[in-house]
KEMAR-915245 format. One record per residue (C-alpha): x, y, z; residue in three letters; residue number from 0. Coordinates in steps of 0.1 Angstrom, whole numbers, plus 5000, padded with zeros to 4 digits. Layout:
! KEMAR-915245
SITE X Y Z ALA NUM
...
//
This chain:
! KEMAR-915245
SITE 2022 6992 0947 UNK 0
SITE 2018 7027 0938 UNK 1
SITE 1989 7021 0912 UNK 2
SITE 1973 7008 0942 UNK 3
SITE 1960 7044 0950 UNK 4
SITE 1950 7048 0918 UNK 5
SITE 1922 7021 0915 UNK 6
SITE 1894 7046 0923 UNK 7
SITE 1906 7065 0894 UNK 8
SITE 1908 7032 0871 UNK 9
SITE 1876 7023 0885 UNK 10
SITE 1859 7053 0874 UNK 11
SITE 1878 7047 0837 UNK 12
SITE 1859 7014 0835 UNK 13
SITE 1823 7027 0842 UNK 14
SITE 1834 7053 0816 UNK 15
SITE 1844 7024 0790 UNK 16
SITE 1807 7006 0798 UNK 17
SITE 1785 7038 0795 UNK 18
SITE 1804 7066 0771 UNK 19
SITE 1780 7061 0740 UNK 20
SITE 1776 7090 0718 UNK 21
SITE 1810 7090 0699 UNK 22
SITE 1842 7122 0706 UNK 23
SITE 1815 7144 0713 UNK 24
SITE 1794 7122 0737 UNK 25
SITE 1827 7106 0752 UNK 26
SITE 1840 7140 0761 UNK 27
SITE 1803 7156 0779 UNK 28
SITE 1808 7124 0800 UNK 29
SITE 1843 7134 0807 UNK 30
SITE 1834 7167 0823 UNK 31
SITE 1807 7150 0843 UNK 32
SITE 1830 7121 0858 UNK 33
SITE 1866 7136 0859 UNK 34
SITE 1862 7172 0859 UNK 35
SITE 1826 7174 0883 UNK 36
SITE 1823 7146 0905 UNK 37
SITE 1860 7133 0910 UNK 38
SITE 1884 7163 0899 UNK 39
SITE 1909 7148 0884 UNK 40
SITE 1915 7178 0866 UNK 41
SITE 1899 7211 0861 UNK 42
SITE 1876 7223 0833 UNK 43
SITE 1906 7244 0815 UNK 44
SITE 1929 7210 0821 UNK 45
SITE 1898 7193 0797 UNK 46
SITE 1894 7219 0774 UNK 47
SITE 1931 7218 0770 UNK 48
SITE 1936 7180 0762 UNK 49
SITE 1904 7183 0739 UNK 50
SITE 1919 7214 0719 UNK 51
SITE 1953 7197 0716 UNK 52
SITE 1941 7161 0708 UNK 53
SITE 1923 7177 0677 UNK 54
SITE 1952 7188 0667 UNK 55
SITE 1965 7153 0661 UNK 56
SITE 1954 7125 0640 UNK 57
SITE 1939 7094 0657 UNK 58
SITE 1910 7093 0681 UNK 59
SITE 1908 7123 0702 UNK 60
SITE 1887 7107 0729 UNK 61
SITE 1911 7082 0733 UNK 62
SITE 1936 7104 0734 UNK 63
SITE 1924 7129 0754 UNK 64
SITE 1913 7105 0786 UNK 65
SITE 1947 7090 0780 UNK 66
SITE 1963 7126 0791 UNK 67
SITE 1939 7127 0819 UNK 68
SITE 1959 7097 0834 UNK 69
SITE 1987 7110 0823 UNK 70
SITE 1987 7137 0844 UNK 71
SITE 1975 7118 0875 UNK 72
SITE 2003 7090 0874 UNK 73
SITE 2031 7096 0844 UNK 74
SITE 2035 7078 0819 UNK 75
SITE 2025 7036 0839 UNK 76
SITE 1990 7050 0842 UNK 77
SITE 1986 7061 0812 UNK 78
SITE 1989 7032 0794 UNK 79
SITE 1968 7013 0820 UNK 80
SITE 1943 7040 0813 UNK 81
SITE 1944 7030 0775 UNK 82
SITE 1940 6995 0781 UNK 83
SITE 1908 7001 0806 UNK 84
SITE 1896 7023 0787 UNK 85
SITE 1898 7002 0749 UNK 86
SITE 1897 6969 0762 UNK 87
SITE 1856 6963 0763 UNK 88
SITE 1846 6981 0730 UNK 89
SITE 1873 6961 0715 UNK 90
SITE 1861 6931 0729 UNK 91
SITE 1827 6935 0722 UNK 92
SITE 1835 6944 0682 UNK 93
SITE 1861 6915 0683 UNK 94
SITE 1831 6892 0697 UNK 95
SITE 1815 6903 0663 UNK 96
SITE 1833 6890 0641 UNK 97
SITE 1828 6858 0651 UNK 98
SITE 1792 6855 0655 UNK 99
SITE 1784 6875 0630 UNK 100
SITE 1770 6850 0607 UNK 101
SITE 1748 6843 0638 UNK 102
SITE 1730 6874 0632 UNK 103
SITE 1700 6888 0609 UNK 104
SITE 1711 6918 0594 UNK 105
SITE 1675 6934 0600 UNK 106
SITE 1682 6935 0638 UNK 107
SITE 1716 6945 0643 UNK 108
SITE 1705 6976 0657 UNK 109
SITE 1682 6966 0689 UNK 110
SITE 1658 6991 0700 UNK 111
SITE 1673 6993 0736 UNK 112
SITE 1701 7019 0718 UNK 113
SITE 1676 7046 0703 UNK 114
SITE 1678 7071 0730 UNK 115
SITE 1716 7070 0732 UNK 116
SITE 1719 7093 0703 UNK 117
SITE 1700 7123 0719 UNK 118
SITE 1715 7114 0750 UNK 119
SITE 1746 7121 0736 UNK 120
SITE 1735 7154 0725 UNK 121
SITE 1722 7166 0760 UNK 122
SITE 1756 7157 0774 UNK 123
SITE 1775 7178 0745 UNK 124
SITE 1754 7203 0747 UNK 125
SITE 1763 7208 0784 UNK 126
SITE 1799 7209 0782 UNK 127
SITE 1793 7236 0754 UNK 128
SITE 1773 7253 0784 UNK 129
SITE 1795 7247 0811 UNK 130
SITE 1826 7258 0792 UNK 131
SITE 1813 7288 0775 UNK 132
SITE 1812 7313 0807 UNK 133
SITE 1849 7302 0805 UNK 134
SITE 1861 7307 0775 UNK 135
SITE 1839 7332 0758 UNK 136
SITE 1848 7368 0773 UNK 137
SITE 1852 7392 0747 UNK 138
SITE 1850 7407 0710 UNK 139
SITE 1874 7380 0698 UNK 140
SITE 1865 7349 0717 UNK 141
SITE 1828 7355 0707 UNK 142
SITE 1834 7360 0670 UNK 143
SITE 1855 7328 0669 UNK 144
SITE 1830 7305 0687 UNK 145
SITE 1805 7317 0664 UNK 146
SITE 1826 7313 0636 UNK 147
SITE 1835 7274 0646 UNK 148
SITE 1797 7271 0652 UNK 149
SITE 1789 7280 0617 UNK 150
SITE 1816 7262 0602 UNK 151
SITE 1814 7227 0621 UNK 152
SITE 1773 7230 0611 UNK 153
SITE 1779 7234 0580 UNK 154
SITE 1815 7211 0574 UNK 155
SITE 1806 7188 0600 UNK 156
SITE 1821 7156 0581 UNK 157
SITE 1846 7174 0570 UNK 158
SITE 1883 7157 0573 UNK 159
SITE 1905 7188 0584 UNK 160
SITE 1878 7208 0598 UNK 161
SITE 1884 7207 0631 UNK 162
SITE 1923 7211 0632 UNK 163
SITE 1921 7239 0611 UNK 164
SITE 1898 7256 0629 UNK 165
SITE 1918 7250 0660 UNK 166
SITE 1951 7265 0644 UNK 167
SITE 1928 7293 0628 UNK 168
SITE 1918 7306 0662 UNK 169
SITE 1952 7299 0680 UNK 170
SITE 1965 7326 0649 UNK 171
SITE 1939 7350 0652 UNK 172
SITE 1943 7357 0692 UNK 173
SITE 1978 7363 0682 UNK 174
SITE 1970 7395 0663 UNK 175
SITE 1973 7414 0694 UNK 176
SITE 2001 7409 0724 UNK 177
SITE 1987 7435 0746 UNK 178
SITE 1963 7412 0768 UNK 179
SITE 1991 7387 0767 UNK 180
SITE 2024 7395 0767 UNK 181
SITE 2054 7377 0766 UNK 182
SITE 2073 7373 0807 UNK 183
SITE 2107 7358 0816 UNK 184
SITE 2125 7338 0787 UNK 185
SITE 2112 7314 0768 UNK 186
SITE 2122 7275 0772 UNK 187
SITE 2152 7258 0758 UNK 188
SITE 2152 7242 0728 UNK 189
SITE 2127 7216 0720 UNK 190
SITE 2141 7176 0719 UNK 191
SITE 2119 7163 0693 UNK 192
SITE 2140 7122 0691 UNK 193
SITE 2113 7106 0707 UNK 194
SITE 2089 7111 0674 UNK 195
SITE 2115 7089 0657 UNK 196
SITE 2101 7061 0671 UNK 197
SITE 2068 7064 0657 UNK 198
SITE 2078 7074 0626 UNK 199
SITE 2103 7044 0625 UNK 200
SITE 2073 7023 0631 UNK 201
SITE 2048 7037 0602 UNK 202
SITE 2081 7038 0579 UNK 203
SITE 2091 6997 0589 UNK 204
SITE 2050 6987 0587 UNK 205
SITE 2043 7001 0550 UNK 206
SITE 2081 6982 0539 UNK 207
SITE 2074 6949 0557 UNK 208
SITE 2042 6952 0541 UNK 209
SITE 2046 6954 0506 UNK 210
SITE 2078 6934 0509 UNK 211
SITE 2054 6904 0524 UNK 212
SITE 2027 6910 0498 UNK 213
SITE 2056 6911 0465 UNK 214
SITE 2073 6877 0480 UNK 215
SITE 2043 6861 0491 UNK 216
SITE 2053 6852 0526 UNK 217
SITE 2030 6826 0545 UNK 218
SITE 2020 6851 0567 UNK 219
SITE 2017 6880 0551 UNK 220
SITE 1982 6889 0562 UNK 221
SITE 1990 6895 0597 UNK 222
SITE 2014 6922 0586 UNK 223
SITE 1995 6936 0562 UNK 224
SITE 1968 6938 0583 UNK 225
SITE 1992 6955 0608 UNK 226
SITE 2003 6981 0585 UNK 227
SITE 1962 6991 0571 UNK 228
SITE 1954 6997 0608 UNK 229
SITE 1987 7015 0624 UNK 230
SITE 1983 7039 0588 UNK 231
SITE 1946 7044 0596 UNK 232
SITE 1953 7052 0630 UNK 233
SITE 1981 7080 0620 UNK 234
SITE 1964 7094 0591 UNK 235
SITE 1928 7101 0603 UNK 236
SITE 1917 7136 0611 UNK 237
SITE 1879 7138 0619 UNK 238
SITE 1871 7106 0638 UNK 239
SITE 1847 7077 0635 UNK 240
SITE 1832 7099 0605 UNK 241
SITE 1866 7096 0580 UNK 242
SITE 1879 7062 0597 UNK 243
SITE 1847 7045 0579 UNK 244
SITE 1852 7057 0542 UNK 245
SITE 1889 7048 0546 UNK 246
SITE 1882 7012 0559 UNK 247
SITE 1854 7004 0531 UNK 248
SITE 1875 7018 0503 UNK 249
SITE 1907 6996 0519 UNK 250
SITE 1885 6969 0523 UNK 251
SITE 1856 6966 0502 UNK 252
SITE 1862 6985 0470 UNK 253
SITE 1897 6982 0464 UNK 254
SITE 1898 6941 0464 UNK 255
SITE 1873 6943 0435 UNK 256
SITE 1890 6969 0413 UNK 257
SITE 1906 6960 0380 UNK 258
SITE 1941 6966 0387 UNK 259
SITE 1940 6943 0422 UNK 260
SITE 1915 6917 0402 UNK 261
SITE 1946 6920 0371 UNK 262
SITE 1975 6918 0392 UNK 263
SITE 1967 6888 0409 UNK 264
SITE 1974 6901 0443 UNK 265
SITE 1962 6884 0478 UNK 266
SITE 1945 6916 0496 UNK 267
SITE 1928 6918 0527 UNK 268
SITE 1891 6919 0516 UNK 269
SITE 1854 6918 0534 UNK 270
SITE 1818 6919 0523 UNK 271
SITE 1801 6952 0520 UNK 272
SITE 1769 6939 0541 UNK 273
SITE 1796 6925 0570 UNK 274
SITE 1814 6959 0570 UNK 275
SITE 1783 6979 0571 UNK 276
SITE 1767 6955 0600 UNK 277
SITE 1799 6965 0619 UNK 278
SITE 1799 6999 0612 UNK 279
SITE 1767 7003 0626 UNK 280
SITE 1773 6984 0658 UNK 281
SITE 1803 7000 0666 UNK 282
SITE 1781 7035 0667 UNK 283
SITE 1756 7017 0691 UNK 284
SITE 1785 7005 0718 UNK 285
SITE 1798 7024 0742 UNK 286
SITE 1839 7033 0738 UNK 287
SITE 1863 7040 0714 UNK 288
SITE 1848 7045 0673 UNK 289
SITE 1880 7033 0669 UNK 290
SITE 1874 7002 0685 UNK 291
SITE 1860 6984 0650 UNK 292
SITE 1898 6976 0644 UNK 293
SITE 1892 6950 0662 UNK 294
SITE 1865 6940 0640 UNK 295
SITE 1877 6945 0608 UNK 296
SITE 1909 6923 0613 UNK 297
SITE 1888 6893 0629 UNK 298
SITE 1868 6896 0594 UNK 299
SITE 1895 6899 0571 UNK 300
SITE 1912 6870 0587 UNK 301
SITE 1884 6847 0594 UNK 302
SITE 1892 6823 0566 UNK 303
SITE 1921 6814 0583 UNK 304
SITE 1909 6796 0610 UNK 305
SITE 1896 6810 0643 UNK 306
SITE 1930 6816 0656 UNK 307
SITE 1942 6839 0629 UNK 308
SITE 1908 6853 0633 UNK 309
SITE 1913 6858 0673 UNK 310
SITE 1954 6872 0662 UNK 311
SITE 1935 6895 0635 UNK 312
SITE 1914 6913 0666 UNK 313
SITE 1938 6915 0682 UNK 314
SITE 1965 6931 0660 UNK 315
SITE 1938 6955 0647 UNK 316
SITE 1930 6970 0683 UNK 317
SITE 1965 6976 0687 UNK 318
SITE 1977 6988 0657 UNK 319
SITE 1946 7012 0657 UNK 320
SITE 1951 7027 0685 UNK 321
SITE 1992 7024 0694 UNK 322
SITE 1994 7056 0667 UNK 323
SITE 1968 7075 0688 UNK 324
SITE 1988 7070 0718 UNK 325
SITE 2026 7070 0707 UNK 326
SITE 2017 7106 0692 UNK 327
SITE 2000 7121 0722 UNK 328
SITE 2024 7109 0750 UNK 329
SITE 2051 7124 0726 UNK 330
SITE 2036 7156 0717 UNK 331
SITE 2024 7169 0751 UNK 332
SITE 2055 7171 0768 UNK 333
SITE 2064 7191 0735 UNK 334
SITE 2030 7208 0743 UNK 335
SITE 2038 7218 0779 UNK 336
SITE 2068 7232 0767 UNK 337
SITE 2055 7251 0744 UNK 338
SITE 2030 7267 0759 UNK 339
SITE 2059 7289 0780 UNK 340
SITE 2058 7310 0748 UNK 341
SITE 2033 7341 0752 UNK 342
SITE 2027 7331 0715 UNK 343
SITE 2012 7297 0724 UNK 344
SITE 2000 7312 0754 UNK 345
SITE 1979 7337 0732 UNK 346
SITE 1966 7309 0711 UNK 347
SITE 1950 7289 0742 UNK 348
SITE 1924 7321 0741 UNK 349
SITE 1914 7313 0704 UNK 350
SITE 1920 7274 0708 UNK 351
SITE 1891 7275 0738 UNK 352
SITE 1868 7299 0725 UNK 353
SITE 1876 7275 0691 UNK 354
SITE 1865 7245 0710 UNK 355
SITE 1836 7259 0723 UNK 356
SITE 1818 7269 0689 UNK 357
SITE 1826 7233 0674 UNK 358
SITE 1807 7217 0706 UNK 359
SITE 1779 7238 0699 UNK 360
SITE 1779 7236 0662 UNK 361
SITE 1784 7199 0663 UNK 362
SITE 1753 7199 0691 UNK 363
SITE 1731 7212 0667 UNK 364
SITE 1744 7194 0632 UNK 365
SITE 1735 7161 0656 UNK 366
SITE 1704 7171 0664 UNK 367
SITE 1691 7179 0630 UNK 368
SITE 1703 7144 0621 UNK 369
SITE 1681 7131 0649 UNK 370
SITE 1655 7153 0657 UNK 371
SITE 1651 7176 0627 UNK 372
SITE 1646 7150 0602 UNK 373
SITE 1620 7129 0621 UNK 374
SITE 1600 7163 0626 UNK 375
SITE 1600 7163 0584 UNK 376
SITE 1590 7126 0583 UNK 377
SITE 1563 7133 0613 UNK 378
SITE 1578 7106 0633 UNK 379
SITE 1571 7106 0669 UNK 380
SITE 1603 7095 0681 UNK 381
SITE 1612 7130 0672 UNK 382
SITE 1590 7142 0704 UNK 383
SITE 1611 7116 0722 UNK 384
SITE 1644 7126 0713 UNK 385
SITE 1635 7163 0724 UNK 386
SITE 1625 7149 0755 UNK 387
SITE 1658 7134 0760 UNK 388
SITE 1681 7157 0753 UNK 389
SITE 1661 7183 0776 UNK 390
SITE 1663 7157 0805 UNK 391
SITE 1699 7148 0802 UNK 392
SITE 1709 7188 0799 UNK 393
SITE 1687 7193 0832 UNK 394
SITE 1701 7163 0849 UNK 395
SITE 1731 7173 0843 UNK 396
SITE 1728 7207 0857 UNK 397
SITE 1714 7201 0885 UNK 398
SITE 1737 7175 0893 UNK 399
SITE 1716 7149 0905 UNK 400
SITE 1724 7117 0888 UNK 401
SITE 1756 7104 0878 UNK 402
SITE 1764 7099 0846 UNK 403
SITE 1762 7061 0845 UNK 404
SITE 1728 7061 0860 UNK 405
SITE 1720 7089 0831 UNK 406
SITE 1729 7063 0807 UNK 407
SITE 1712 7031 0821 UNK 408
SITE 1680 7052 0824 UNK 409
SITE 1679 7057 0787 UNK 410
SITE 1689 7020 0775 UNK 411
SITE 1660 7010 0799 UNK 412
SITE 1638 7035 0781 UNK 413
SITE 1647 7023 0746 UNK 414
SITE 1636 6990 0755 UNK 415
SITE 1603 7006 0771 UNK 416
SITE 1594 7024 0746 UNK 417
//
């Protein structure tokens, strides 16, 4: 009865699920608009906080970060609700895929109604960079370290580590002075860290049941490896939708057809390079989770099976996919908020925010020479378009007339205009 309160909240987590397009960086623009502006869930520093510490951690940060939002409205029950809600239709939608797949033609995966989201996206990250920076960005230091993240998430964009390792950069450079922040009252007991045993238990158990099923040929042997590919892409991937790709064609596509799988004889989970790249670029044109293609990749692998193994493989690669994302941040932030009692961590916030700041605006304008950069150089119109876009959203945004929902509906209904 007490979640009962909190349906306006898990209402407002569902719109999010239908209309965050964009990817991390689009997901978290819409976050300030919905949580932060219109319902206050938490404050501005609260987001910036989550965001900062979710890079920290492998998995998907978006995920993880509106996970800590409910998280810090109900405990630990509306978190995981949260999750679900939040998971449930991308997952769905990709899940749908794999079974009408062969339904579609591969020259019109990508409908039209999707080629505003992109810029879109942009005008919503490139907001949060604004609304954050008056913030965050206050002197010599903060200013050198945005620009520096800027620069370096231009230029490394796709990088695997690049945004954890800026983020730990800047937390050690603010640290180089205590004067603005010195250390008051004693610090905080000593850390419990036996909750982390469980999900290294569980990544430990996966890769042994694994290659035990695979060596003894057990009848069902795909379901656990299946298990084990997505819980290890889930806990190894820095980076996002961007690294999770690679990892999944080389596991999936290239592997399978190598010499020493083809010469040992082994029974691996395999696809088709035109079915995994047909869900790879769905995934990007759906709102939710990156993330969410799990759920697409085990229907395929499994689809010889039968349509049940197929509807199991969905679903054990949506929650194997994300369970990592979510066993390591509900561990870590307690650990976090204990932490942060130390003026050393303390200190670090100051880099850590002006940190987050420069990679929003760096990653606002590698995205927009992807999209609008490049069709200037072909001469394509759309280009005009996309500028037109991103300027509206940005204003929109500002002046806080629309929500974000309606933001979003307005440029589906344009693509298919247009």
């Amino acid at each position: 009865m007490i979640l009962l309160r909190h349906i306006p909240f898990l209402r407002a987590v569902l719109w999010h699920s239908l209309t965050a397009f964009g990817g991390p960086q689009g997901h978290l623009g819409m976050m300030m608009k919905t949580f932060v502006q219109q319902r206050r869930d938490i404050t501005e520093t609260e987001l910036m906080e989550y965001n900062a510490f979710c890079q920290l951690l492998p998995g998907a940060s978006s995920t993880q970060t509106l996970t800590l939002i409910g998280y810090k409205r109900g405990g630990l029950p509306l978190a995981i609700i949260t999750l679900l809600i939040w998971i449930t239709p991308a997952c769905t939608l990709m899940g749908g895929l794999s079974f009408l797949l062969e339904y579609f033609d591969n020259k019109s995966v990508q409908p039209k109604v999707f080629r505003f989201i992109q810029p879109m996206a942009i005008g919503f990250l490139a907001y949060s960079a604004y609304r954050i920076f008056g913030m965050a960005v206050h002197n010599t230091i903060t200013r050198v370290i945005m620009s520096v993240a800027a620069m370096a998430t231009f230029l490394l964009f796709k990088t695997p580590w690049i945004f954890p390792g800026l983020i730990v950069a800047a937390g050690i450079a603010t640290n180089f002075s205590d004067k603005r922040i010195p250390q008051k009252g004693a610090p905080p007991k000593k850390i419990k860290w036996g909750n982390l045993l469980i999900f290294f238990a569980l990544f430990g158990s996966a890769g042994y049941l694994s290659e035990t099923a695979t060596r003894n040929n057990w009848e069902n042997r795909k379901a656990i490896n299946l298990f084990e590919n997505a819980y290890r892409f889930g806990s190894l991937v820095f980076g996002g939708g961007d690294v999770l790709m690679p990892l999944m064609y080389e596991q999936y596509v290239t592997r399978p057809t190598t010499k020493r799988i083809q010469s040992s004889g082994r029974q691996v989970l395999r696809m088709e390079r035109e079915e995994f790249l047909t869900g790879s670029g769905i995934v990007r044109a759906i709102p939710g989770p990156v993330f969410s293609i799990g759920a697409f990749t085990g229907g395929m692998v499994l689809r010889n099976d039968g349509p049940w193994w197929q509807l199991l493989g969905c679903a054990i690669g949506s929650v194997a996919i994300f369970l990592p994302s979510a066993l390591l941040v509900l561990f870590f932030f307690p650990v976090w908020n204990n932490l942060k009692r130390y003026a050393v961590i303390f200190r670090s916030l100051e880099g850590i925010n002006a940190a987050v700041v420069g990679i929003m605006t760096g990653a606002t304008f590698y995205l927009m020479k992807d999209t609008i950069l490049i069709s200037l150089f072909e001469g394509r119109l759309i280009a005009v378009w996309d500028i037109l876009i991103i300027a509206a959203t940005f204003l929109l945004l500002r002046l806080n007339r629309l929500p974000a929902p309606v933001i979003v509906l307005g440029c589906l209904l344009l693509g298919w205009l247009v």
